[in-house]
TIKEKOL-500239 format. One record per residue (C-alpha): residue number from 0; x, y, z. Coordinates in Angstrom, 2 decimals. Example, Ala and Ser with C-alpha at 12.3 -4.5 7.8 and 13.67 -1.06 7.14 Angstrom:
BEGIN
{0,{12.30,-4.50,7.80}}
{1,{13.67,-1.06,7.14}}
//
This chain:
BEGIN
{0,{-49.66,-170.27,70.08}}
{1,{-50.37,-167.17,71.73}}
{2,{-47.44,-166.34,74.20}}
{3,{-48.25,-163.15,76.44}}
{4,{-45.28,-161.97,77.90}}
{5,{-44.91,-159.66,81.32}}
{6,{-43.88,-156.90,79.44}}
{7,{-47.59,-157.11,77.81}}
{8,{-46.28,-157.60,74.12}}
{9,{-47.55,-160.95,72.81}}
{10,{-46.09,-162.72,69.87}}
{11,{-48.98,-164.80,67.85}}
{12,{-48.67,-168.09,66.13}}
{13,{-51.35,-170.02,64.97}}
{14,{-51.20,-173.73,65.90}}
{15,{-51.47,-176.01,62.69}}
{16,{-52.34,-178.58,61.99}}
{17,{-50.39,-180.96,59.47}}
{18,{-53.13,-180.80,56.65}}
{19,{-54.43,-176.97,57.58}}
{20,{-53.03,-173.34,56.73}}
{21,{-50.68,-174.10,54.25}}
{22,{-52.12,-172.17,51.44}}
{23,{-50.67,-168.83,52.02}}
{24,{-46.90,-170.41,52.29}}
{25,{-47.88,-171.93,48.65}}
{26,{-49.03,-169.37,46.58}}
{27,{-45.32,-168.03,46.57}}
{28,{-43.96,-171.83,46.56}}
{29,{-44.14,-171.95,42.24}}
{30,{-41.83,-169.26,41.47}}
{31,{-39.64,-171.54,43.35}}
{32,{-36.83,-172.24,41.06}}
{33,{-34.47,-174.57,43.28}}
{34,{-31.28,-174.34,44.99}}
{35,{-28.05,-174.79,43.76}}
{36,{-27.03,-177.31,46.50}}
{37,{-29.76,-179.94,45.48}}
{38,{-26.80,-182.82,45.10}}
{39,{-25.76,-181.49,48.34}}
{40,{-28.57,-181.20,50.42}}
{41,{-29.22,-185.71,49.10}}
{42,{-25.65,-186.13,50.24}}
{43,{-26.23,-184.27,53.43}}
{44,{-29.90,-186.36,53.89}}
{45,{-28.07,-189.47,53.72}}
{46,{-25.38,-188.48,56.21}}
{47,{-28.66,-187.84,58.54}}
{48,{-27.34,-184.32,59.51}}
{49,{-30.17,-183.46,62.13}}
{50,{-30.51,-180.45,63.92}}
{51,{-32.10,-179.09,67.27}}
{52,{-33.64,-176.37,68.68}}
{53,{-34.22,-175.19,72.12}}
{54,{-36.22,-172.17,72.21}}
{55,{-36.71,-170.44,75.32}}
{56,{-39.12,-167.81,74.83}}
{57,{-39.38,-164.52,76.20}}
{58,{-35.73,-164.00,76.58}}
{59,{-33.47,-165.91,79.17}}
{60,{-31.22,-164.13,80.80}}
{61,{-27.40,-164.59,79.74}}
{62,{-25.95,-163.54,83.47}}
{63,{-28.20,-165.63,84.67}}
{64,{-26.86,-168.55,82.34}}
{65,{-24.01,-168.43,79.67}}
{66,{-22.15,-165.34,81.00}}
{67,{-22.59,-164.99,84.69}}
{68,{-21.02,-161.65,86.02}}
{69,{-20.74,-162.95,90.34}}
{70,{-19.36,-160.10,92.63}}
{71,{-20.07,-157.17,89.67}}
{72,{-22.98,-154.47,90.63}}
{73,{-25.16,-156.23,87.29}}
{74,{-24.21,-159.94,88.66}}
{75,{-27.04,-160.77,90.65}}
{76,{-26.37,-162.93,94.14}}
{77,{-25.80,-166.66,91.93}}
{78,{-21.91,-167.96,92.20}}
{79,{-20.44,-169.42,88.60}}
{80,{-19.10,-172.87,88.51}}
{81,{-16.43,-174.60,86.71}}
{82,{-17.73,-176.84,84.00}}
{83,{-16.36,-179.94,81.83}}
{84,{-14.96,-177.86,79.57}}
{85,{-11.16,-176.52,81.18}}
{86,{-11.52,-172.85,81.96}}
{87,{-15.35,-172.50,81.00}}
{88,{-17.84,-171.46,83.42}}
{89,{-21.25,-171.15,83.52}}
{90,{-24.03,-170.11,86.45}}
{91,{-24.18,-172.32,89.03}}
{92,{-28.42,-172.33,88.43}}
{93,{-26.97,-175.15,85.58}}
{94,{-25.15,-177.68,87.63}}
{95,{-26.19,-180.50,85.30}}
{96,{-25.47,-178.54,81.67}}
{97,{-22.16,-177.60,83.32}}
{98,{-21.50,-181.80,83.03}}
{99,{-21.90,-181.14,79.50}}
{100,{-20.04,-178.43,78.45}}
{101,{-17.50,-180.22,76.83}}
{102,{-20.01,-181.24,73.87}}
{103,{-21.02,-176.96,73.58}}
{104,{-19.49,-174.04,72.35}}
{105,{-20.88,-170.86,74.06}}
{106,{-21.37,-167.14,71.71}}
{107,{-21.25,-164.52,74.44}}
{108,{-20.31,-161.42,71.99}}
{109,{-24.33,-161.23,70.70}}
{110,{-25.30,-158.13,69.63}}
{111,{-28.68,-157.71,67.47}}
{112,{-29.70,-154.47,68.37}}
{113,{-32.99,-155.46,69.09}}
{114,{-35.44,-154.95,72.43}}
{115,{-39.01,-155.89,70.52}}
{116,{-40.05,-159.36,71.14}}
{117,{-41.63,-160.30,67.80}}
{118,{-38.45,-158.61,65.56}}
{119,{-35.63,-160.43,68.28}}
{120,{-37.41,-163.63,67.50}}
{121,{-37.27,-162.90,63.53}}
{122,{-33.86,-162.30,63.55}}
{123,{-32.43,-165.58,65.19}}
{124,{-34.83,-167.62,63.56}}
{125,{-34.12,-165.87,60.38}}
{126,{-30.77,-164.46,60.45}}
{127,{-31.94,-161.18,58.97}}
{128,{-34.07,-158.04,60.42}}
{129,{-37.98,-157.94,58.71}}
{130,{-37.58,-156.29,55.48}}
{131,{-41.00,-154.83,53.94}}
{132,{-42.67,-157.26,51.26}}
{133,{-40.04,-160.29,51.21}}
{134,{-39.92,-162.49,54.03}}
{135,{-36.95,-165.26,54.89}}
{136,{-37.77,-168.64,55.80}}
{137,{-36.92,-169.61,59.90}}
{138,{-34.75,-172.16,60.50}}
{139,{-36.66,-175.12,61.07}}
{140,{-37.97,-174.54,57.29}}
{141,{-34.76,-173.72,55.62}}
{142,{-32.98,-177.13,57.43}}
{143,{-35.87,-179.13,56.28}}
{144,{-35.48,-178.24,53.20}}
{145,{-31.76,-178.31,52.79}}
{146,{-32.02,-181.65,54.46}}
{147,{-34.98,-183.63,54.69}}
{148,{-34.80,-186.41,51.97}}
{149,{-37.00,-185.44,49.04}}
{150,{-39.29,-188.97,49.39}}
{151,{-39.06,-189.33,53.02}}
{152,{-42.71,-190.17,54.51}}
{153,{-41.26,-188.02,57.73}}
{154,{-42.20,-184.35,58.42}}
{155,{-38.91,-181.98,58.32}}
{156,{-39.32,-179.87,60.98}}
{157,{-41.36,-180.68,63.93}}
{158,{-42.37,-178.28,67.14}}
{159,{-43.03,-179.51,70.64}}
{160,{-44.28,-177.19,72.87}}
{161,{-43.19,-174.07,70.64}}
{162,{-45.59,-172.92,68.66}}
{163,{-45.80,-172.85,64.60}}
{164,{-46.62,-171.23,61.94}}
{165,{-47.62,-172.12,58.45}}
{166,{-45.47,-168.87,57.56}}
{167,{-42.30,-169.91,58.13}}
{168,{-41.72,-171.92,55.02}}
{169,{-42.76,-169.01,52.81}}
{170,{-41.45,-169.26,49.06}}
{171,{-40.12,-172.69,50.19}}
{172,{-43.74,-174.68,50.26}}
{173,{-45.86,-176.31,52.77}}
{174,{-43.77,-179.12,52.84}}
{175,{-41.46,-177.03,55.27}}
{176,{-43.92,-175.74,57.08}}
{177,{-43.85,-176.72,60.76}}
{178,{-46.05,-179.63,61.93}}
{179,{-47.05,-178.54,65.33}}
{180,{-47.53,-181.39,68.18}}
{181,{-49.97,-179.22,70.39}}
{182,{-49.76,-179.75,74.37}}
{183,{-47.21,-182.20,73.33}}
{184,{-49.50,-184.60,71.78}}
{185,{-49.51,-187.06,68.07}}
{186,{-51.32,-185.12,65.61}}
{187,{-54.93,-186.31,65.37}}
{188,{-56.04,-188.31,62.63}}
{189,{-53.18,-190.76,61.71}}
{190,{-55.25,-194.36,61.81}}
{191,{-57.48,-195.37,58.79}}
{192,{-60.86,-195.28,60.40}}
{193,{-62.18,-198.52,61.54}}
{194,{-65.25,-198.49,59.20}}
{195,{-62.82,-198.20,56.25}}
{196,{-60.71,-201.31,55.21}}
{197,{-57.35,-200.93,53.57}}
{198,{-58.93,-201.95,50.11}}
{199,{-61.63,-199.27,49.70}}
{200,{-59.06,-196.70,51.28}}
{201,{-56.86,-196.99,48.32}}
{202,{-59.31,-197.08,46.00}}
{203,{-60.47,-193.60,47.67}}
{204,{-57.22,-192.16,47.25}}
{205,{-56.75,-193.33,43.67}}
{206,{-59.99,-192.09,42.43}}
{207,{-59.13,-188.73,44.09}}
{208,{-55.53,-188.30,42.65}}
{209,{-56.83,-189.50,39.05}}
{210,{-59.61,-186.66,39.43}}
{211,{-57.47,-183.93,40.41}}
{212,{-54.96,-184.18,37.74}}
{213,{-57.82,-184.26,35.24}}
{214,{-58.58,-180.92,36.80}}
{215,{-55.12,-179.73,36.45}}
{216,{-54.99,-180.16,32.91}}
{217,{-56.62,-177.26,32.77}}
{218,{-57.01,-175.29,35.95}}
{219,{-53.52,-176.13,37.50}}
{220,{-52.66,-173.49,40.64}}
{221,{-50.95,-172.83,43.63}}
{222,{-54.14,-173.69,45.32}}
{223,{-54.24,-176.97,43.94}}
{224,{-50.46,-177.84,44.32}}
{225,{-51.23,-177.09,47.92}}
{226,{-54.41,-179.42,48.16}}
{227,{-52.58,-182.49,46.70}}
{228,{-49.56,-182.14,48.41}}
{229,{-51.25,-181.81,51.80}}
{230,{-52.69,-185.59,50.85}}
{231,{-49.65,-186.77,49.63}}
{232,{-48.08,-185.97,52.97}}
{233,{-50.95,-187.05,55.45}}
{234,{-51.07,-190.53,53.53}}
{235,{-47.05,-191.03,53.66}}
{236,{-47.08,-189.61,57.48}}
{237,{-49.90,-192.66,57.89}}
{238,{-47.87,-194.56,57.26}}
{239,{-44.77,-193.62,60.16}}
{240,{-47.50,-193.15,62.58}}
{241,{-44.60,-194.84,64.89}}
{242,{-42.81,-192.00,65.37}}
{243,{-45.53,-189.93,67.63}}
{244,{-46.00,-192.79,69.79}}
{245,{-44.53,-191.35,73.11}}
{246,{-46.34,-193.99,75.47}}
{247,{-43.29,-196.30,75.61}}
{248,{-41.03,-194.19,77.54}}
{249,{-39.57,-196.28,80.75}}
{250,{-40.43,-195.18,84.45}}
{251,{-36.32,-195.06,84.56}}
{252,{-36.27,-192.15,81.52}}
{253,{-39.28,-190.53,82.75}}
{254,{-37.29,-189.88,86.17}}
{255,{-33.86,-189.13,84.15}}
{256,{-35.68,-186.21,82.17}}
{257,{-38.34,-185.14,84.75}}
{258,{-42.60,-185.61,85.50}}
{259,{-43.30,-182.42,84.03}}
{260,{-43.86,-180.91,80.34}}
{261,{-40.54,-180.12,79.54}}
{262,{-38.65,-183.18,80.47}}
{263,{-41.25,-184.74,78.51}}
{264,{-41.05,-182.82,75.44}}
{265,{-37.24,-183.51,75.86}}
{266,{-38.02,-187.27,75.82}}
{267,{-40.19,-186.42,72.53}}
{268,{-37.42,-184.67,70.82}}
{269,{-34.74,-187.47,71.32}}
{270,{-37.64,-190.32,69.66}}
{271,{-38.14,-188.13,66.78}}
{272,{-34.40,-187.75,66.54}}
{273,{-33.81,-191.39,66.74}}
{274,{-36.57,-191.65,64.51}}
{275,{-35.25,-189.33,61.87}}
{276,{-37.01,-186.41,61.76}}
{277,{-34.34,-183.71,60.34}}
{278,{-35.50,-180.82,62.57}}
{279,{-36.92,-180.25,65.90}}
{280,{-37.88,-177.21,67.96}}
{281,{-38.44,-177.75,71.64}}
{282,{-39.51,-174.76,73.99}}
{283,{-39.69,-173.53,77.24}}
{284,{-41.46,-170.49,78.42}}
{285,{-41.75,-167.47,79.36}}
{286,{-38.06,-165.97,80.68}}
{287,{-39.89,-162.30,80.20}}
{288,{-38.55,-161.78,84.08}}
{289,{-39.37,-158.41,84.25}}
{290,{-39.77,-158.78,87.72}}
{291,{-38.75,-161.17,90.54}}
{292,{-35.65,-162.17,87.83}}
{293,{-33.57,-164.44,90.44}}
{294,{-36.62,-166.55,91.82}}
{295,{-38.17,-166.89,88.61}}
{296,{-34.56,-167.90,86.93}}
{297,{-34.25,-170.71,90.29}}
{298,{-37.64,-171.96,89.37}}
{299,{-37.21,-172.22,85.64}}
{300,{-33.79,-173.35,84.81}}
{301,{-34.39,-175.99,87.95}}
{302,{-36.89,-177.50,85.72}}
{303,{-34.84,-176.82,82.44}}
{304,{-31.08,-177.83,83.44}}
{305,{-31.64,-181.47,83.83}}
{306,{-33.47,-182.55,80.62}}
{307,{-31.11,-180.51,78.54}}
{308,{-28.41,-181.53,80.03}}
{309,{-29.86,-185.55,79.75}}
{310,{-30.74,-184.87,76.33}}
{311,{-27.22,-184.17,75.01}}
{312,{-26.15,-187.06,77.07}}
{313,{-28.18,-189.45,75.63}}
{314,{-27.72,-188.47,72.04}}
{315,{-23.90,-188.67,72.75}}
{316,{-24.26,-192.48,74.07}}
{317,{-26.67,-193.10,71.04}}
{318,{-23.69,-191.75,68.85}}
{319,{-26.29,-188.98,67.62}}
{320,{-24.63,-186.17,68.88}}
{321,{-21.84,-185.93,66.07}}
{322,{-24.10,-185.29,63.22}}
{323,{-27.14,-183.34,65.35}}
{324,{-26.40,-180.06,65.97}}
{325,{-27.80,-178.35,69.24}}
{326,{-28.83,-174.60,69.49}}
{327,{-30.02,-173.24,73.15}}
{328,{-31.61,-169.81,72.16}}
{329,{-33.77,-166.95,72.56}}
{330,{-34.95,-163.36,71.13}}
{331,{-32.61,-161.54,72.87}}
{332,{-30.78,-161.26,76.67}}
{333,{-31.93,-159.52,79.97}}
{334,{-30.64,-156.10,81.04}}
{335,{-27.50,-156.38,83.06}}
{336,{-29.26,-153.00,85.41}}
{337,{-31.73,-154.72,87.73}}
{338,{-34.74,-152.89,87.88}}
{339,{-36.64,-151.70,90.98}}
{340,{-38.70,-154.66,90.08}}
{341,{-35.96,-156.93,91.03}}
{342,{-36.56,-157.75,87.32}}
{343,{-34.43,-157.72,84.36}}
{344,{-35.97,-155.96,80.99}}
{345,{-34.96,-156.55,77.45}}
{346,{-31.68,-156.55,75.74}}
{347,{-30.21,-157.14,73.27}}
{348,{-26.84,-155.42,72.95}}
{349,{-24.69,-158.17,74.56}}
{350,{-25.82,-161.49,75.23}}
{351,{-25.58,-165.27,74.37}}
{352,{-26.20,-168.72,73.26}}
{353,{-25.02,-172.12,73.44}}
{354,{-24.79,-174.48,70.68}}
{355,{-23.26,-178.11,70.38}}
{356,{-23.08,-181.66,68.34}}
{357,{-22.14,-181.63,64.47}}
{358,{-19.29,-179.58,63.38}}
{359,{-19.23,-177.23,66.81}}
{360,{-16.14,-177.28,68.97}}
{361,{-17.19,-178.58,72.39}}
{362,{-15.68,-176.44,75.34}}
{363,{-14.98,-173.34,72.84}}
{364,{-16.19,-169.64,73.89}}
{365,{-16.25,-166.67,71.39}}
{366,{-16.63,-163.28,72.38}}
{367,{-16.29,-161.80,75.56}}
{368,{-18.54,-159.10,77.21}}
{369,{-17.07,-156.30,80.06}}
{370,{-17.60,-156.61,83.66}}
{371,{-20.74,-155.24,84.12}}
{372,{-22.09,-157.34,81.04}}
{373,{-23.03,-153.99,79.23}}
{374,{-20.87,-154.19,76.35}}
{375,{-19.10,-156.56,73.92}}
{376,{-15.64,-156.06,73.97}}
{377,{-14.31,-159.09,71.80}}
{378,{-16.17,-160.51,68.66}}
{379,{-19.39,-159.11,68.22}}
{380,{-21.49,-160.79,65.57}}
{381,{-25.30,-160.72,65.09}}
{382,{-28.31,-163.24,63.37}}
{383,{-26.33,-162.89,60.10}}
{384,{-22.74,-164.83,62.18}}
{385,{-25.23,-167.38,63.38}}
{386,{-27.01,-168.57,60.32}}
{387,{-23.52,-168.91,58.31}}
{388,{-22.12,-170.75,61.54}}
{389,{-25.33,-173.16,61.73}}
{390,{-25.21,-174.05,57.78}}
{391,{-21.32,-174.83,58.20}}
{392,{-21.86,-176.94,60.85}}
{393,{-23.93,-178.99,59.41}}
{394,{-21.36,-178.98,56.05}}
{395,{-23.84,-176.33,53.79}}
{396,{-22.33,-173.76,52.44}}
{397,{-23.65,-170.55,53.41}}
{398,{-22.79,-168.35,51.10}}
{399,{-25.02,-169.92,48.28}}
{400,{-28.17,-168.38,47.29}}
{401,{-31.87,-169.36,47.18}}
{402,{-33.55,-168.22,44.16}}
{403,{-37.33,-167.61,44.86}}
{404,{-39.23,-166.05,41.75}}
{405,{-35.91,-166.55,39.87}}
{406,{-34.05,-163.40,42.38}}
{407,{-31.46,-164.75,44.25}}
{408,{-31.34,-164.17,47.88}}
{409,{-28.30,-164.74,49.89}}
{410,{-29.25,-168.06,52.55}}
{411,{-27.25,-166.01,55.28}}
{412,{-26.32,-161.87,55.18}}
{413,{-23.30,-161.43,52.96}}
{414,{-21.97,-159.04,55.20}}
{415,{-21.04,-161.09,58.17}}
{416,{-19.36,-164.62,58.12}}
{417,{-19.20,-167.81,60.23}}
{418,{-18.24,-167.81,63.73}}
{419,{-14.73,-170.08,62.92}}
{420,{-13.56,-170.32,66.43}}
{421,{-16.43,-172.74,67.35}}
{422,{-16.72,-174.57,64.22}}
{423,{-14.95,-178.48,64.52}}
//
């Protein structure tokens, strides 16, 4: 996906699909040595820890959400309101997600020094800044991973309406890789075709595996761990084909959640939750308000606040909520100044996120910003607090190591630690 912002950056992702571009994520997959939480990561797959992301792209604006400043110079003309959660409150542009508070934990002390679109992105999907020749695997990928059961015919980490790359797994394999539901849609492919009965189809795939491990007697590579594990996966996602059909939804959800993409891509995400899948990333774009920041922000969190806000209800009625864990984020915030654009530009010195659902404390707050919004004055942390606060949460320990090419690399930066105050 190719998202062109109004600053005129552009960050590029290639839409895959499931059995396509996963041979440059696998050529570093076989110095893979494993992690020392394998025992852990079964344990955790059979608890169904599940976690979800909300990506809104281009950079929503935090007074505009999560830390509204009403009556300061930097406040903008929107009120706050008083939300479920005793003493929280959030703009008033969220009326339904205010309902909901008291199942999310807001981080208003963010501070990754970081105004550039593409890097922002890399560090909260990463929890580190881009370091020359070594790359981290995002979040979707390392979750899938540390969660997805090993046999499980389900993809780990799904995107609707967000974009993917084959990338992302890096020295963790194709397996992690996102599977990317383009305009919202079931991958194509998943039926046998009708001029093949089930017979001669699994006498095709048998003659093909018993050829190409003759050939790896001999000429065994990354390349071909890549080819046969792309089959292996198309034939066992065959064979869920149920969980991409989204034709089912009632006229009565359809209304709750909204006629338009998002609400529907909402509606997605809670079937493939209830359907297992270990990690999905919904978006909504593009918050690059450079200009015309308060109508755009009406227009755009009018169409966002409900479907959020129905989604956490509805996993909390399914009893889903206590082992998912929800993550509303972004690259970075919007500049408290306003701009003689009536627009807000990048920034990402002090801004926010909300997060919910397993092992967060609903209706807790950490950090605090000043007046203006400029500044964190109380508990700054960065990508490196988030990704040790998001392992926790879902009971991984985040100070353990992944060991690609037998080096180990620390799963979240040593230097900072979890975000306690909002962890259950």
């Amino acid at each position: 996906m190719r998202c062109n912002y109004a600053c005129g950056s552009h960050d590029s992702l290639s839409r895959r699909s499931f059995l396509g571009g996963t041979a440059a994520g696998a050529l570093s997959m076989l110095g893979f040595q494993g992690m020392t939480q394998a025992t852990a990561a079964r344990q955790l797959a059979a608890q169904q820890k599940q976690v979800v992301v909300f990506w809104l792209s281009g950079g929503v604006s935090q007074l505009e959400t999560w830390d509204p400043k009403p009556g300061a110079e930097t406040g903008g003309p929107f009120l706050s309101i008083p939300t479920s959660a005793p003493g929280v409150h959030i703009s008033e542009l969220l009326p339904y997600t205010a309902q909901q508070m008291h199942h999310l934990a807001l981080v208003r002390g963010i501070n990754t020094k970081e105004n550039d679109h593409g890097k922002g992105a890399y560090i909260m999907q990463t929890g580190r800044k881009e370091q020359p020749g070594f790359a981290f695997p995002y979040l979707g990928s390392t979750f899938s991973h540390h969660l997805a059961p090993p046999n499980s015919p389900l993809p780990g980490y799904i995107s609707v309406g967000a974009g993917g790359s084959s990338a992302e797994s890096t020295f963790l394999g194709p397996r992690h890789a996102p599977l990317v539901l383009s305009g919202g849609r079931a991958p194509n492919n998943l039926g046998r075709h009708d001029a093949l009965s089930e017979e001669r189809d699994l006498l095709r795939r048998k003659l093909r595996s018993q050829v190409s491990q003759r050939f790896e007697q001999k000429r065994k590579t990354a390349h071909t761990e890549v080819y046969n594990e792309s089959f292996d996966q198309a034939a066992a996602l065959m064979s869920r084909s149920d969980i991409f059909d989204f034709s089912k939804f009632s006229d009565k959800d359809l209304e709750r959640y909204g006629k338009h993409d998002f609400g529907r891509h909402c509606l997605m995400a809670r079937q493939l939750v209830e359907k297992g899948v270990t990690f999905v990333k919904v978006g909504h774009t593009n918050y690059d308000t450079h200009s015309e920041n308060f109508n755009f922000h009406i227009e755009q969190l009018g169409e966002f606040d409900r479907p959020f806000a129905t989604f956490i209800s509805d996993l909390y009625d399914r009893g889903l909520l206590e082992h998912t864990l929800i993550i509303c984020m972004c690259e970075f915030g919007r500049t408290p100044r306003i701009n003689s654009r009536i627009g807000r530009d990048h920034w990402g010195t002090a801004w926010s996120i909300a997060l919910g659902g397993a092992g967060i404390k609903g209706g807790a707050v950490s950090g605090k910003t000043n007046e203006t919004g400029t500044k964190v004055i109380d508990r700054e942390v960065n990508g490196g607090h988030l990704f040790h606060t998001y392992y926790q949460a879902v009971g991984l320990d985040s100070t353990e190591e992944f060991y690609p090419n037998g080096q180990p690399i620390a799963k979240a930066d040593p230097k900072t630690e979890p975000i306690k105050e909002i962890l259950a």
